[in-house]
C-alpha positions in Angstrom: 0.0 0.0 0.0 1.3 3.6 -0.7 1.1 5.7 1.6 1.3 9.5 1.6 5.4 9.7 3.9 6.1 7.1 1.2 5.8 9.7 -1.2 6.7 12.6 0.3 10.4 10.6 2.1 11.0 9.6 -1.7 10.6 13.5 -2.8 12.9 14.2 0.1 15.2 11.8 -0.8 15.2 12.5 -4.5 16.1 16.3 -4.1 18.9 14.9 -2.1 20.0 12.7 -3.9 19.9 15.1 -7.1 21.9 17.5 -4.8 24.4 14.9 -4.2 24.4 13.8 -7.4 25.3 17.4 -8.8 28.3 18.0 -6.2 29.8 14.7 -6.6 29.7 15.4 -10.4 31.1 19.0 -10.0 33.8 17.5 -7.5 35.3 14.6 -9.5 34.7 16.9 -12.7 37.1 19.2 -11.3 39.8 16.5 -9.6 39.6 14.0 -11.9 39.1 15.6 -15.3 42.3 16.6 -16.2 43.9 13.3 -15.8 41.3 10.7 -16.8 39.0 10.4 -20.0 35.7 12.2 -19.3 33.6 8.4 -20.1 35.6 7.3 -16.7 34.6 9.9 -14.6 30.8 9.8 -15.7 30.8 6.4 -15.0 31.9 6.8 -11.7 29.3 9.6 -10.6 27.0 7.0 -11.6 28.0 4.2 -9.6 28.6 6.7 -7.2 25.3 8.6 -7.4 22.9 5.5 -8.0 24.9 3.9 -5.2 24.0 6.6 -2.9 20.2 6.8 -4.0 20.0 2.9 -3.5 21.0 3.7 0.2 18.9 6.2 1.1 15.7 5.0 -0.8 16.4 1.4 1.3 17.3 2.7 4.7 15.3 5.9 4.3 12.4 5.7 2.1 11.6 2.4 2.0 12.9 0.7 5.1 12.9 -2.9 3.9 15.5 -5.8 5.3 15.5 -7.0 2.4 18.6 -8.6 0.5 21.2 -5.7 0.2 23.3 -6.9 -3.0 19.3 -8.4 -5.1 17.9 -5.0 -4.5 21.1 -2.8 -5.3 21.2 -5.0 -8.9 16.7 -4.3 -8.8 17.4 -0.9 -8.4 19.9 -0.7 -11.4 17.4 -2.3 -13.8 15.0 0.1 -12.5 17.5 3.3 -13.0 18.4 1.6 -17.0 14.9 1.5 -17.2 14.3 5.1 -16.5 16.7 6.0 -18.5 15.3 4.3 -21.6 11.5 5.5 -21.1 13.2 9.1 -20.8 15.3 9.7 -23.7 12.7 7.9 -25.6 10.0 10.4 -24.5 12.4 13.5 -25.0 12.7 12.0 -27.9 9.2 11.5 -28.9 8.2 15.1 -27.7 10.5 17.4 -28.9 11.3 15.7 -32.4 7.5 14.1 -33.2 5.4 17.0 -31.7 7.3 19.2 -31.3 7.4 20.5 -27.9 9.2 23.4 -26.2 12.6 20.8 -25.0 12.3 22.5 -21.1 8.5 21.3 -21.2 9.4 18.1 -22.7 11.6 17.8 -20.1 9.2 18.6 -17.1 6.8 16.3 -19.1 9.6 13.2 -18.9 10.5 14.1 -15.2 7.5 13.9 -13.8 6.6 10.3 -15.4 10.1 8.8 -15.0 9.8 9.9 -11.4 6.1 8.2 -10.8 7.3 5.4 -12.4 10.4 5.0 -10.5 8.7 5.4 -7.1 6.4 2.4 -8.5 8.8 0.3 -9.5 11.2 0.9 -6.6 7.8 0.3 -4.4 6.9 -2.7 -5.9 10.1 -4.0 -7.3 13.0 -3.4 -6.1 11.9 -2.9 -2.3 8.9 -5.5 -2.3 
């Protein structure tokens, strides 16, 4: 069942963990930029960012004593999944029908993050 701190812990978390994500990016941008390809450091904000929103949506949001390691991989599939259903709808909007890309964006967001609190709800915490 969903509940309404459900929802508003995973806002909570989710603006943290977009703050988060954002300094960590600026910080090994700046440190590590110079001396390793760009790919390398990207991928490591992402480990390191998803890794830190896995945390808090378990510990935080969700609360579940569930595996550790099953619902870190869930929550990856869930984050590639994102991913997918977003540049496909950026996609779709701005090059099919033409939307303004900053309200195809706000469009996107606000599915992929419904759908992410669903599947993380029902999927990768369950």
């Amino acid at each position: 069942m969903f509940t309404y701190s459900d929802k508003i812990r995973y806002l909570l978390a989710g603006i943290w963990n977009t703050l988060f994500g954002y300094g960590i990016g600026v910080l090994l941008l700046i440190s590590m930029r110079p001396n390793i390809d760009i790919i390398y450091v990207l991928i490591a904000i992402n480990i390191i960012s998803i890794t830190m929103a896995f945390i808090v949506y378990k510990i935080y949001v969700f609360r579940t004593q569930g595996n550790w390691i099953l619902e870190y991989l869930k929550c990856y599939l869930v984050y590639s999944g994102s991913a997918l259903i977003s540049s496909t709808l950026l996609f779709f909007l701005i090059t099919k029908i033409d939307f303004n890309v900053w309200v195809a964006q706000g469009i996107a967001t606000t599915i992929v993050i419904t759908l992410s609190f669903l599947m993380h709800k029902r999927f990768t915490f369950n």
